[in-house]
C-alpha positions in Angstrom: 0.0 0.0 0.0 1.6 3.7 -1.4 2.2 6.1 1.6 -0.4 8.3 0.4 -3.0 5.5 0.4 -2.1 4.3 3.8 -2.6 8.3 5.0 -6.3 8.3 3.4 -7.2 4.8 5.2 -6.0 6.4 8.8 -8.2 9.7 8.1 -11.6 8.0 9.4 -10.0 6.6 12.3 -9.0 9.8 13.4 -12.1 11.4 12.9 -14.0 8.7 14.3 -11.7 7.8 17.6 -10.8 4.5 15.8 -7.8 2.8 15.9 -5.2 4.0 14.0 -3.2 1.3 12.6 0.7 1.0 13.8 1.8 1.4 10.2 0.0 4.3 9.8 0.5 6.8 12.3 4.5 7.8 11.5 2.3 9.2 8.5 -0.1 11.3 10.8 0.9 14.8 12.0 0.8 15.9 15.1 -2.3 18.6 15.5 -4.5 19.2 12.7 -7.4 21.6 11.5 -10.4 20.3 11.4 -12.8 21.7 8.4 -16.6 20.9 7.9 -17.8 21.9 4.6 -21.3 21.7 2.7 -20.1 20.5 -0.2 -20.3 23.0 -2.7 -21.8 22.3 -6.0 -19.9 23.2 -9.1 -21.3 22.7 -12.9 -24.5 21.6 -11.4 -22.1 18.3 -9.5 -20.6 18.4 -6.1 -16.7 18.0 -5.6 -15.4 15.3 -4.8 -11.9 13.9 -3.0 -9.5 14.3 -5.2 -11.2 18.1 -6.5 -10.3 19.2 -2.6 -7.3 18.0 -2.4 -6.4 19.9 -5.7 -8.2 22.8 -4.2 -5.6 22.6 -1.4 -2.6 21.8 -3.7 -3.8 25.5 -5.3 -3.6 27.3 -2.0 -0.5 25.6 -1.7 -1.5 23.2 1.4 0.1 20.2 1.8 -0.9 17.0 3.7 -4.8 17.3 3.1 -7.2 14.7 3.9 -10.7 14.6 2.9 -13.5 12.3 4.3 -16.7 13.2 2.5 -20.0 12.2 4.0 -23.7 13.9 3.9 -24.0 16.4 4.1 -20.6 17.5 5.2 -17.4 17.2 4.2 -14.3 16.4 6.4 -11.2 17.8 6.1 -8.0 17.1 8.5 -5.1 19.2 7.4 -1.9 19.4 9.5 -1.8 22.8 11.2 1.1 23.5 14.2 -1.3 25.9 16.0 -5.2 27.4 16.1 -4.3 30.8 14.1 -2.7 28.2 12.0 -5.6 26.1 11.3 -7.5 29.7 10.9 -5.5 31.0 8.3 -5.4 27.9 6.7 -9.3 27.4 6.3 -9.6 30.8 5.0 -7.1 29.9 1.9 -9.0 26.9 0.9 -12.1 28.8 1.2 -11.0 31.0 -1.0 -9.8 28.3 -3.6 -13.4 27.0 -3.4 -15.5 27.7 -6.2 -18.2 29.7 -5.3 -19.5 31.6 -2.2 -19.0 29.1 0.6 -18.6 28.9 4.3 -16.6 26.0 6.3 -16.1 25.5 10.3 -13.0 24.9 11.9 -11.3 23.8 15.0 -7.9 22.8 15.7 -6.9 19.7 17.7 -3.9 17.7 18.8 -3.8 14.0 17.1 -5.2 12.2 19.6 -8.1 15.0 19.9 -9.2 14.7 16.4 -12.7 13.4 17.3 -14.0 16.4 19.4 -12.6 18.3 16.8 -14.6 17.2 14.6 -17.8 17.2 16.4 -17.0 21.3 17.3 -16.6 21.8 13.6 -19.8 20.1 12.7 -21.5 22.4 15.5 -20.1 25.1 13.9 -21.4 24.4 10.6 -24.3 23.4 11.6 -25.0 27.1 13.5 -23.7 29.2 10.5 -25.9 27.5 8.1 -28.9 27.7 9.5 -28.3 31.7 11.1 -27.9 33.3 7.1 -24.0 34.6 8.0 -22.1 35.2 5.1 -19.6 33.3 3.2 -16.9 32.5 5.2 -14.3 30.6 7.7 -15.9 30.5 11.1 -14.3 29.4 14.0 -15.8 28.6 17.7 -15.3 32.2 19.0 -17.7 33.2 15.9 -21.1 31.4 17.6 -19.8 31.4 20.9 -23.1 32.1 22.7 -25.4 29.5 20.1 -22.4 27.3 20.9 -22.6 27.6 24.4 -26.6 27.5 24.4 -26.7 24.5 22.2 -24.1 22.7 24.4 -26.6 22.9 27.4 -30.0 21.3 26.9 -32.5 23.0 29.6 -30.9 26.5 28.1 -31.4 24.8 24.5 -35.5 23.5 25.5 -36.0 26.8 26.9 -35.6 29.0 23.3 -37.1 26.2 21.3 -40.4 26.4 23.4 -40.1 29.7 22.5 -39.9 29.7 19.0 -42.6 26.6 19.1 -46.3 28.6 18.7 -44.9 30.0 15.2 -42.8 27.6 14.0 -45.8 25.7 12.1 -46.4 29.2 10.5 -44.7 29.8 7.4 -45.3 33.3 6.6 -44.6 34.8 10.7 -41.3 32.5 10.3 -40.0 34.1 7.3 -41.1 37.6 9.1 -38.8 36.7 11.8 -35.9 35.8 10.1 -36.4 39.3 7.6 -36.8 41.4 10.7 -34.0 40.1 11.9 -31.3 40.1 9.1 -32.7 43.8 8.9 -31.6 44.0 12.5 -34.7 45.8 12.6 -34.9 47.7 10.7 -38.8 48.0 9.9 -38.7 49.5 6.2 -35.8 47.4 5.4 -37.5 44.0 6.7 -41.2 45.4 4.9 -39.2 46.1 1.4 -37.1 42.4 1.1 -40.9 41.1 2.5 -42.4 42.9 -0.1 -45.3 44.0 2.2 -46.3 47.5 3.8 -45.0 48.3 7.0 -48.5 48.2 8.3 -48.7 44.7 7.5 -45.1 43.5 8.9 -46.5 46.1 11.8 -49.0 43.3 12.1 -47.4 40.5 11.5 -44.1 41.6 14.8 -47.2 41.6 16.6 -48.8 38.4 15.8 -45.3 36.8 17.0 -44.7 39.0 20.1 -48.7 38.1 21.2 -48.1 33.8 19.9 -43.8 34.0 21.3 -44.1 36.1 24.6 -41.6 37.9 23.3 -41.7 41.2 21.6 -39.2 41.7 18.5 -39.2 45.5 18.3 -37.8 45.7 21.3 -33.2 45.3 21.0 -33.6 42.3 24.0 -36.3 40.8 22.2 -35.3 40.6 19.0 -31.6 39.0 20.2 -33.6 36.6 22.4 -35.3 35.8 19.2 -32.2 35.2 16.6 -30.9 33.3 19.3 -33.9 31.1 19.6 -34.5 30.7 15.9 -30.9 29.4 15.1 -31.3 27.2 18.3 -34.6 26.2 17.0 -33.7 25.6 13.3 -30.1 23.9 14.1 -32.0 21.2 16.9 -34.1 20.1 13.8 -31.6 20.1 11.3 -30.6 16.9 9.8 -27.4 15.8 11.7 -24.5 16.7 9.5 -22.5 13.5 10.2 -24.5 10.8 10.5 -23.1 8.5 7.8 -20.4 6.4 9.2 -17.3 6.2 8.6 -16.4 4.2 5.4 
């Protein structure tokens, strides 16, 4: 079995706390980023493992390992240090083809696993709270972090969210009012209502929610619950196992 081979056989193990075979782990590095991915679609396809790793020869990173499953993507690349693994998530990013974001976390060898499941956290929070393209990192969605990590905190903004979340229209309201951080005639014009009827609509949700989204409080208690919400019922990332 070629070197390279025998590094892509080891790549589940770490990710999975597996055994890593002796032959193998003279191949391993010591730390590594950890990058979850949605894999990005490009000429209608999505990539797969050998595209990343050309990605990654592009941005002129060595030592990548990819371990694609639904709907993430796994990537271990070695990394001496956490700005390291940083700076290295935001070059592949931008070697991606088009506007993508990833999550990343940087762990000793031995620490890959937990790594892993940070980084599919991470994902998991930035794609279901509308943030821009980019590399996020645990001190990005600290506080969803934090709030996810501790169930009662976590029941607590889901029963919030749970009188509207059967209603479609008061739903996407919410989420407009709040990437207008809002801002009423902002929220009304990507709506494409009056402000009489969003008017309505803020207090349909305050009046079904308990909570009132005009108010700065509110409408940060909201965001928070809606990601919370949203990323407790969203498929888990990583549930296909290791191949």
């Amino acid at each position: 079995m070629g070197t390279e081979r025998k590094a892509r056989v080891a790549r589940p193990a770490l990710l999975w706390d597996l055994e890593v075979a002796p032959a193998h782990q003279p191949l391993l590095a010591e730390s590594y980023a950890v990058l979850a991915v949605r894999h990005p679609a490009q000429a209608g396809r999505e990539l797969d493992e050998e595209q990343i790793v050309a990605h990654f020869d592009r941005a002129k990173v060595p030592g990548t390992l990819p371990f694609l499953a639904e709907p993430l993507g796994y990537i271990l690349v070695p990394a001496q240090d956490k700005p390291h693994a940083v700076e290295l998530a935001e070059q592949f990013r931008q070697e991606l083809p088009g506007q993508v974001s990833l999550a990343v976390a940087w762990r000793s060898r031995d620490q890959v696993p937990s790594g892993r499941q940070e980084a599919r956290d991470i994902a998991r929070i930035v794609a279901v709270s509308a943030r821009p393209p980019g590399a996020y990192q645990l001190d990005d969605v600290l506080v969803e972090y934090a709030v996810m990590r501790e169930p009662s905190a976590a029941n607590g903004l889901v029963r919030i969210l749970t009188p509207i979340a059967g209603q479609p229209m008061l739903l996407s309201t919410l989420k407009s009012f709040i990437a207008a951080n809002g801002n009423r005639s902002r929220a009304a014009a990507d709506l494409g209502i009056h402000r009489s009827t969003l008017d309505y609509r803020l207090q349909r949700i305050e009046h079904l929610t308990g909570t009132g989204p005009t108010s700065t409080a509110g409408l940060q208690l909201l965001a928070i619950a809606l990601t919370t919400y949203t990323a407790l019922h969203l498929d888990a990332p990583d549930q296909a196992e290791p191949a």
